[in-house]
C-alpha positions, 0 to 999 in steps of 0.5 A, a space after each residue: 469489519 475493519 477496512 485497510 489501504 494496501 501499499 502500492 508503490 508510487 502511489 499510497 503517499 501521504 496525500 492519497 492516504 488522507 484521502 483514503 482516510 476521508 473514504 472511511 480507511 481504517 489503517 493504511 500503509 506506507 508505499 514500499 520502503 527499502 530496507 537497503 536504501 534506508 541502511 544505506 542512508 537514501 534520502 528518497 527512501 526516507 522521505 516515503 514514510 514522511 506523514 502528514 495532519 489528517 491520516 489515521 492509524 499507519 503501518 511503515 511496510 519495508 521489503 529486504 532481503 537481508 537481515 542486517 538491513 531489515 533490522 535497521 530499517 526496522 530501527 529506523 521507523 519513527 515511533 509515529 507509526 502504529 507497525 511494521 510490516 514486512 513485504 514478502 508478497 511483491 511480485 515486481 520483478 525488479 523486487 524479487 530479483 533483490 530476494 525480496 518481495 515474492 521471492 521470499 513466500 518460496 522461503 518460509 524460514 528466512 521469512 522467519 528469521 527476518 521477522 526476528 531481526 526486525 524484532 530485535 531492533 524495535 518496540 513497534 509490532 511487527 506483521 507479514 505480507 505475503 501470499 499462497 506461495 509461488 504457485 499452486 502446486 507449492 502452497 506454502 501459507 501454512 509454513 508461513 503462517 508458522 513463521 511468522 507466529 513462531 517469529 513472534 508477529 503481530 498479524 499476517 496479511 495473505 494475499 489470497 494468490 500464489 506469485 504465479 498469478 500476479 495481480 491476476 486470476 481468481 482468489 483462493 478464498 478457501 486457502 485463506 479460510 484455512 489460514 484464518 482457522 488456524 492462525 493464532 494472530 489477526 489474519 487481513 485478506 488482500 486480493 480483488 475486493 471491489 465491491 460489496 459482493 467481493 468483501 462479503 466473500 472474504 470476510 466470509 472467510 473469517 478473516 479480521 480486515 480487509 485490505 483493498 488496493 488497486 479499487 481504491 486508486 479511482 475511488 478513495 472513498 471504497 471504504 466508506 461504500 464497503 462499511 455501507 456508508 454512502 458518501 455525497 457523490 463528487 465529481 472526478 474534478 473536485 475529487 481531483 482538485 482535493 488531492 492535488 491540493 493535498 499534494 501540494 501541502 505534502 511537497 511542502 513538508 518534504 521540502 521543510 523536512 529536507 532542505 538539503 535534498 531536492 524536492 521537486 518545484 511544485 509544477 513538476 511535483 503535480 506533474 508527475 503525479 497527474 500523469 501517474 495517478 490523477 487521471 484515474 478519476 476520470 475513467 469511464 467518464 465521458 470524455 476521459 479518453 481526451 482528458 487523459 491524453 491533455 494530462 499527459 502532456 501536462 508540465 505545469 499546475 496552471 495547466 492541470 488546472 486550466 484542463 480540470 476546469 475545461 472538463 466541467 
C-alpha cells in the first residue's frame, strides 16, 4: 500500500514534508495554494510550493474557483512536481466562501471543467481532492467521480466525509468502497487513518493509497508504523530539535529564492512555527501541559532551545 501526507494549511511545508519522508511518506503535498493569489503575482503564495533536498515524490494542490486562475496556476508549477491537484474538499470557511474548497463537491460540472483548464495549461497529471458531497442526503461522489475521469484526471483523492461533517463523525467506508469499484483511475482515502486498525479498514475498501493528515502532525514517522516498519523511538525533544533544524534550512532557501521579499529573520521564523506546530510532539508527555505554555511565549531560538533542553 502506498502511504501519503495530506496537505494542511500551515503546516506541510518542506521542512515537515522531509520529515514525513524520513517517517516512511511515499508521496506528500504542498500546503494549499491559491489559484488567485499565484495569478495575481502573490510572492507568499509562491514561496508555498518552494521545496528542498531530502523529499521525495510531491504533488502541488491548488484550490480556485475560477477557471482562468486554475489554468494559470496550473502553468505555473514547476516541472519539480510529480502532479496537480485540485482541492475541491476544504471545508474552511474562509476557502468555501471563495467558491473554492468544499464549495465545489456541491457542483460536480464545475469540478469538471476546472479540471480541463487545468488540463490545458500543463503536461503535468492532474488529480482531484474532494469528498462524499455536502451532506449525507446529497451524495455526490459518483458524479464527481465522473468529472473527473470524463476531465481526463490522473487519480481522485475522496475524503470519505460529506462537508457536513468537518473533520468530524464516522468515515463512510462503504461510500468509498463503492468508488473504488467503480472507478477507472487510482482512487486515495483520506479521513482518520490513525493506526494500523484504521488503514486496514480502508484498504479494505479497495482503494490504492492511503492519505494520512492530522496523525501525522505529532508523529511523522506514522508512515513507516502503518507499512510495519518500526522505527528507533525518539524523543519528542530531539524530534523537535531535527525539525527546527529543517526549518531553519528552508528559511534560508526562502530567503536565497527571494531576496526582495521579506522572509522573516530566523527567531521569528521558529517562533511562529514553535507556537503553531512543534509542540505537538510533546502531547501526552509529562509535563507537556507546562512546556506548552513556556512555548507559547517563545520569541527567540535561543529560547526554544534553552525550554527543549530544559525538558530533558
Amino acid at each position: 500500500m502506498r502511504y501519503v501526507l495530506a496537505p494542511l494549511a500551515g503546516f506541510t511545508d518542506a521542512a515537515f514534508r522531509r520529515l514525513c519522508f524520513e517517517g516512511g511518506a511515499d508521496f506528500a503535498y504542498t500546503e494549499m495554494v491559491s489559484a488567485a493569489g499565484l495569478a495575481h503575482g502573490s510572492s507568499p503564495t509562491r514561496q508555498l510550493m518552494e521545496t528542498m533536498p531530502g523529499e521525495g515524490a510531491l504533488g502541488c494542490q491548488i484550490f480556485g474557483a475560477n477557471e482562468s486562475d486554475v489554468a494559470y496556476a496550473a502553468g505555473a508549477v514547476p516541472d519539480r512536481f510529480s502532479e496537480i491537484n485540485l482541492n475541491a474538499g476544504c471545508p474552511v470557511r474562509k476557502v468555501v466562501k471563495e467558491g473554492a474548497g468544499a464549495r465545489l463537491a456541491e457542483d460536480p460540472e464545475k469540478v469538471y471543467r476546472l479540471l480541463r483548464a487545468m488540463k490545458g495549461s500543463t503536461r503535468l497529471p492532474v488529480t482531484l481532492k474532494t469528498r462524499l458531497g455536502p451532506r449525507p442526503d446529497r451524495n455526490l461522489s459518483l458524479e464527481l467521480l465522473d468529472a473527473a475521469e470524463r476531465a481526463g484526471a490522473a487519480g481522485v483523492v475522496f475524503h470519505a466525509r460529506f462537508t457536513s461533517q468537518m473533520h468530524g463523525g464516522a468515515t463512510h467506508l462503504d461510500l468509498l468502497a463503492e468508488i473504488a469499484a467503480r472507478a477507472k483511475v487510482p482512487v486515495t482515502g483520506n479521513g482518520s487513518v490513525v493506526d494500523a486498525k484504521s488503514a486496514a479498514a480502508m484498504a479494505a475498501a479497495g482503494v490504492d493509497a492511503i492519505m494520512v493528515g492530522r496523525a501525522a502532525l505529532a508523529d511523522p514517522f506514522i508512515f513507516a508504523r502503518l507499512k510495519g516498519n518500526e522505527q528507533p523511538a525518539e524523543s519528542p525533544a530531539a524530534l523537535c530539535a531535527r525539525h527546527l533544524g529543517y526549518l531553519l534550512d528552508f528559511r534560508d532557501r526562502l530567503a536565497a529564492a527571494y531576496p526582495r521579499d521579506h522572509v522573516p529573520p530566523p527567531d521569528s521564523f521558529a517562533a511562529v512555527k514553535m507556537h503553531t506546530h512543534l509542540f505537538r510532539y510533546f502531547n501526552g508527555r509529562p509535563g507537556a501541559a507546562k512546556l506548552r505554555a513556556r512555548l507559547n511565549s517563545v520569541r527567540t531560538l535561543a529560547e526554544i532551545y534553552d525550554i527543549i533542553h530544559a525538558y530533558v
